[in-house]
C-alpha positions in Angstrom: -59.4 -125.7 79.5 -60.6 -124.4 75.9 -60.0 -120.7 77.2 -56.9 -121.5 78.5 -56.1 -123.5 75.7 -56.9 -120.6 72.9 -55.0 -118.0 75.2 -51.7 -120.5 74.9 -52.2 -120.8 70.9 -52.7 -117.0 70.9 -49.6 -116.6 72.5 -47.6 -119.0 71.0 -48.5 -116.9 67.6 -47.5 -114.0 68.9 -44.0 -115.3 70.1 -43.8 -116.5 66.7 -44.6 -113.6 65.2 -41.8 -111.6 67.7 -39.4 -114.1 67.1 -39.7 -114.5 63.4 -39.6 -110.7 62.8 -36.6 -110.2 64.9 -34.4 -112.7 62.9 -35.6 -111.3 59.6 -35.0 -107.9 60.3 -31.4 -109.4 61.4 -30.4 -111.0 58.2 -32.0 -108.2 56.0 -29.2 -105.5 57.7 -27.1 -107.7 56.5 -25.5 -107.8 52.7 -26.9 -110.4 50.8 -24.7 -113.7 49.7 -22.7 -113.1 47.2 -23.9 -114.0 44.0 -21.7 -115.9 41.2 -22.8 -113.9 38.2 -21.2 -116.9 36.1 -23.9 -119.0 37.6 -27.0 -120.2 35.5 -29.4 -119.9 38.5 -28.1 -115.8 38.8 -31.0 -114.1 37.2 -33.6 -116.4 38.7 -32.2 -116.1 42.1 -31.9 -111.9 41.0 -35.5 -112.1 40.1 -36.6 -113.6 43.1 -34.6 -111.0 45.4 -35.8 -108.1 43.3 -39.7 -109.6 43.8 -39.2 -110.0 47.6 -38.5 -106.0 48.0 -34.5 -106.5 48.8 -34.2 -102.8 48.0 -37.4 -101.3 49.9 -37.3 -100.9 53.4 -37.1 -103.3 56.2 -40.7 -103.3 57.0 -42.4 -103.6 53.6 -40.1 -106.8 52.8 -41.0 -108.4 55.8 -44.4 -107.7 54.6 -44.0 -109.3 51.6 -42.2 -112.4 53.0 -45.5 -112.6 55.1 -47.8 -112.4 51.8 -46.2 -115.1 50.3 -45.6 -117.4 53.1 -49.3 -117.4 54.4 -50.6 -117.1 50.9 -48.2 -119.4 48.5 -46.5 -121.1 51.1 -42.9 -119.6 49.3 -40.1 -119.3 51.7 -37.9 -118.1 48.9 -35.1 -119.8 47.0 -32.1 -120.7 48.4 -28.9 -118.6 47.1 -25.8 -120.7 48.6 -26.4 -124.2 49.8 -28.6 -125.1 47.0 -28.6 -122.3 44.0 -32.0 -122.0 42.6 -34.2 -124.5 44.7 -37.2 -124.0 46.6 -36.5 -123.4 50.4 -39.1 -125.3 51.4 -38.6 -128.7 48.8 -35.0 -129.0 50.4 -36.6 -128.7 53.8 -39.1 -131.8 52.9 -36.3 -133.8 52.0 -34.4 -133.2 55.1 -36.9 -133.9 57.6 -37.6 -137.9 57.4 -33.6 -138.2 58.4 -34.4 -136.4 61.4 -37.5 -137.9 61.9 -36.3 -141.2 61.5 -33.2 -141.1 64.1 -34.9 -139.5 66.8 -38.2 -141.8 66.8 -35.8 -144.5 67.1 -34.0 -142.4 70.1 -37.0 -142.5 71.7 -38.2 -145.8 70.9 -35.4 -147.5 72.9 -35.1 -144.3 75.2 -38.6 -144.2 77.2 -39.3 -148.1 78.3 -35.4 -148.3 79.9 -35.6 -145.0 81.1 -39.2 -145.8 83.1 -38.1 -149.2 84.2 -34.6 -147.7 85.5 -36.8 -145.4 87.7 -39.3 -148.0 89.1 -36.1 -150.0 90.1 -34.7 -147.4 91.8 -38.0 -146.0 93.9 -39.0 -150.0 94.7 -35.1 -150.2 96.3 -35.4 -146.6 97.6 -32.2 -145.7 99.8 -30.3 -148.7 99.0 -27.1 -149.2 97.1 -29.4 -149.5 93.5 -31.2 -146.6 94.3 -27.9 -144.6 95.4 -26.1 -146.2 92.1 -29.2 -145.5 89.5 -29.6 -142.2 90.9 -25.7 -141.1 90.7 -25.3 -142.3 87.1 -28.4 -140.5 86.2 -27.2 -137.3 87.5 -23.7 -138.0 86.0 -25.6 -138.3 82.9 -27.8 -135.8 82.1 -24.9 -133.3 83.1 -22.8 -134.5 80.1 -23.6 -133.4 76.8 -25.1 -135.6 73.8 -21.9 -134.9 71.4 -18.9 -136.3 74.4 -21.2 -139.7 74.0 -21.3 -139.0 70.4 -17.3 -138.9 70.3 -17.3 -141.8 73.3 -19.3 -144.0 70.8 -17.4 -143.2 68.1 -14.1 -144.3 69.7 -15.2 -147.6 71.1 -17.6 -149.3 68.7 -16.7 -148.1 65.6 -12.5 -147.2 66.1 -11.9 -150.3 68.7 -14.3 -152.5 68.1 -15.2 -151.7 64.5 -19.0 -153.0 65.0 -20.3 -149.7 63.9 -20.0 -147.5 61.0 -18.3 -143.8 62.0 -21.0 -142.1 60.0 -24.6 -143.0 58.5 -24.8 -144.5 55.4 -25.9 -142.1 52.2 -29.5 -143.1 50.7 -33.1 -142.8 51.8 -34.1 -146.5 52.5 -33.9 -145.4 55.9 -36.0 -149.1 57.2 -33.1 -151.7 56.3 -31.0 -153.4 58.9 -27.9 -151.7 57.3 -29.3 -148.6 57.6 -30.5 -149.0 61.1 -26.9 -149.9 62.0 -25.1 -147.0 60.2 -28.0 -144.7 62.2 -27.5 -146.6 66.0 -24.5 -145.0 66.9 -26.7 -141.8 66.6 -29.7 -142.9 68.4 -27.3 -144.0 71.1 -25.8 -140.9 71.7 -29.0 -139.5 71.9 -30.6 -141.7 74.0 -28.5 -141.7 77.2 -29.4 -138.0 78.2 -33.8 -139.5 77.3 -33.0 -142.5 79.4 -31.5 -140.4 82.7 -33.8 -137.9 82.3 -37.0 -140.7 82.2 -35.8 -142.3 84.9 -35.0 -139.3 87.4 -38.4 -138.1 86.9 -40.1 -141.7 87.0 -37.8 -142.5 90.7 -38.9 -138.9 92.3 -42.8 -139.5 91.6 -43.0 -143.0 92.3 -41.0 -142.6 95.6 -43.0 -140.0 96.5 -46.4 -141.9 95.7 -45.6 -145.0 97.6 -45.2 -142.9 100.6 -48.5 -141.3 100.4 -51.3 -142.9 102.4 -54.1 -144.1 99.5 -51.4 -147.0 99.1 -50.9 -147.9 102.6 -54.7 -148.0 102.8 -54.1 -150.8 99.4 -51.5 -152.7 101.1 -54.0 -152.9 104.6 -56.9 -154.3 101.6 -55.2 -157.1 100.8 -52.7 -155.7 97.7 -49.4 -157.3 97.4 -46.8 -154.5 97.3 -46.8 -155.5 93.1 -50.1 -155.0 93.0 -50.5 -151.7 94.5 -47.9 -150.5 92.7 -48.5 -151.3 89.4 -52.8 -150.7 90.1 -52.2 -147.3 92.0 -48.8 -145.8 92.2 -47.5 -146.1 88.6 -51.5 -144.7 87.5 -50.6 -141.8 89.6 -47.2 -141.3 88.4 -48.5 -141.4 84.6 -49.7 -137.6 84.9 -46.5 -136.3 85.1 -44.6 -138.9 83.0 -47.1 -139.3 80.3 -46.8 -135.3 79.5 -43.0 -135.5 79.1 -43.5 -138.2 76.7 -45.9 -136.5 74.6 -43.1 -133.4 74.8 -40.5 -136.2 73.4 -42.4 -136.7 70.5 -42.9 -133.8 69.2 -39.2 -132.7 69.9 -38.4 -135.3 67.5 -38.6 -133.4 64.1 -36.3 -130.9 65.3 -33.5 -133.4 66.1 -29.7 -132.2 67.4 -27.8 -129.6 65.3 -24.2 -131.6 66.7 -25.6 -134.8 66.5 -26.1 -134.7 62.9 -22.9 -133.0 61.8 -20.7 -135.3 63.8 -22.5 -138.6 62.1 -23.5 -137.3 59.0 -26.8 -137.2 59.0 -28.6 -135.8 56.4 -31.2 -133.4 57.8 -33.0 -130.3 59.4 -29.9 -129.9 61.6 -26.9 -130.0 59.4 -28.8 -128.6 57.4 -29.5 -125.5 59.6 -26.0 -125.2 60.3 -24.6 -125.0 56.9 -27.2 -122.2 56.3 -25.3 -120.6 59.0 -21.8 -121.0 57.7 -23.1 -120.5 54.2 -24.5 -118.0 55.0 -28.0 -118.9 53.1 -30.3 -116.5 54.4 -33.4 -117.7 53.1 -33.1 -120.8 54.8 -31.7 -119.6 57.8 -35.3 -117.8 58.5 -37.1 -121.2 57.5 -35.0 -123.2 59.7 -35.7 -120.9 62.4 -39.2 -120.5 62.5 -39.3 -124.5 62.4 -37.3 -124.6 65.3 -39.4 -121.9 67.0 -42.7 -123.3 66.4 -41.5 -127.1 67.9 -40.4 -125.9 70.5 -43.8 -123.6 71.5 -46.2 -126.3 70.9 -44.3 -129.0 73.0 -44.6 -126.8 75.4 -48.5 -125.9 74.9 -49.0 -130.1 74.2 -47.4 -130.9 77.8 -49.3 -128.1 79.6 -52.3 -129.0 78.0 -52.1 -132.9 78.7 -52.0 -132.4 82.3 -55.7 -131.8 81.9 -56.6 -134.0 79.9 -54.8 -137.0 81.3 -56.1 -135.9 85.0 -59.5 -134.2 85.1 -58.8 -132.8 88.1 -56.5 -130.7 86.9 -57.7 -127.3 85.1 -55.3 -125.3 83.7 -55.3 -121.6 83.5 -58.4 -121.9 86.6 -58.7 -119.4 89.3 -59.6 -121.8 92.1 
């Protein structure tokens, strides 16, 4: 496991590394943003472009972006969104937004989303299986931003329960935040729930089939027993590893889900670097985006393993 483990972070680096490189050389072919000369921040922003090696070739700037990101931690100034300010400083105070809506997302996501799929593998084959199982499907084909638009129309256009957009501040832990933020979480939790419980139905099903629980039920168990002693145990290495993958997806939120409700961070703010265009940004928004999404990965693979010691990942035999 610790071989396989350091070859995954190895690789992960190097994907990185690819990745990263290939979206700086991008934007560099590109002419810079326009700079207001009118603007106070101008010669700083000038200064800072002229110190990152803007007019030496390709490879030697993306050498010195390197430097000064593994050295000083400097991702460069931003030089549309906001003129003058630390790439990075913005990026901290986007992130608790994000982090905020989607730990609530998941929250209320993973406990319906498990219990919908026990229901539906105890009732196997009969009209609540076939009705779970349907809606599920139906579900997780639909996109996040219809239910977005959905949720919008009914609770806070009919109904008028819920606020269209979230409310402006960072006392993200009062009830009338929480409220202007639930018609996000919503929207984000339906595609969490079907997902949960489509995966939680197929191995439970399949696990109260196999033979270690008739051999339970001929002990003695009740069927309530064996299931929640034996089958949902079993069922935990493959469910507990798309949990852990949840959770770490959470900082990198939805790029829609945020522009539609107003929501002030790491998404909307990666696509108004886009539109901007803020290049400076753009790269630090994308190597965050790239470096979630490689270690949920490596964190899933890895808990296999360590949640079943049977399992050795990477191993020959």
């Amino acid at each position: 496991m610790l071989k396989y483990t350091i070859q995954r972070v190895l690789f992960m680096l190097l994907t990185l590394f690819i990745i990263i490189g290939m979206c700086f050389m991008l934007i560099r072919l590109l002419p810079p943003a326009t700079l207001d000369p009118t603007d106070i921040h101008w010669e700083t922003i000038e200064a800072r472009r002229e110190a990152m090696g803007y007019n030496k070739p390709l490879l030697v700037q993306f050498g010195i972006f390197l430097r000064d990101v593994f050295t000083k931690w400097d991702w460069g100034v931003s030089d549309k969104l906001y003129v003058g300010r630390e790439v990075f400083s913005i990026f901290a105070e986007k992130m608790p937004a994000t982090i905020i809506v989607n730990l609530y997302s998941i929250i209320l996501s993973i406990p319906i989303g498990i219990l919908l799929g026990i229901f539906a593998a105890l009732k196997k084959n009969t009209w609540i299986d076939h009705t779970i199982s349907t809606l599920t499907m139906v579900v997780i084909s639909v996109p996040s931003f219809v239910y977005a638009f959905v949720i919008q129309y009914i609770f806070s256009y009919k109904l008028g329960w819920l606020p269209f957009v979230m409310e402006s501040g960072t006392d993200y832990f009062t009830w009338k935040m929480f409220i202007s933020m639930l018609p996000a979480v919503m929207s984000l939790s339906f595609g969490v729930i079907a997902g949960f419980a489509r995966t939680t139905r197929a191995e439970l099903t399949e696990v109260l089939t196999s033979e270690f629980m008739l051999l339970a039920r001929t002990k003695g168990l009740t069927k309530a027993q064996a299931t929640i002693r034996h089958a949902l145990k079993n069922c935990m290495v493959v469910i507990l590893p798309s949990i852990f993958g949840q959770f770490i997806g959470i900082m990198s939120g939805s790029l829609i889900i945020e522009k539609i409700f107003s929501i002030p961070g790491v998404g909307q703010l990666y696509i108004k670097s886009i539109n901007a265009p803020d290049y400076p940004m753009f790269i630090m928004n994308t190597a965050f985006y790239t470096t979630i999404g490689l270690v949920a990965s490596i964190v899933v693979d890895i808990s296999y393993g360590l949640i079943d010691p049977r399992i050795r990942m990477g191993s020959k035999k």
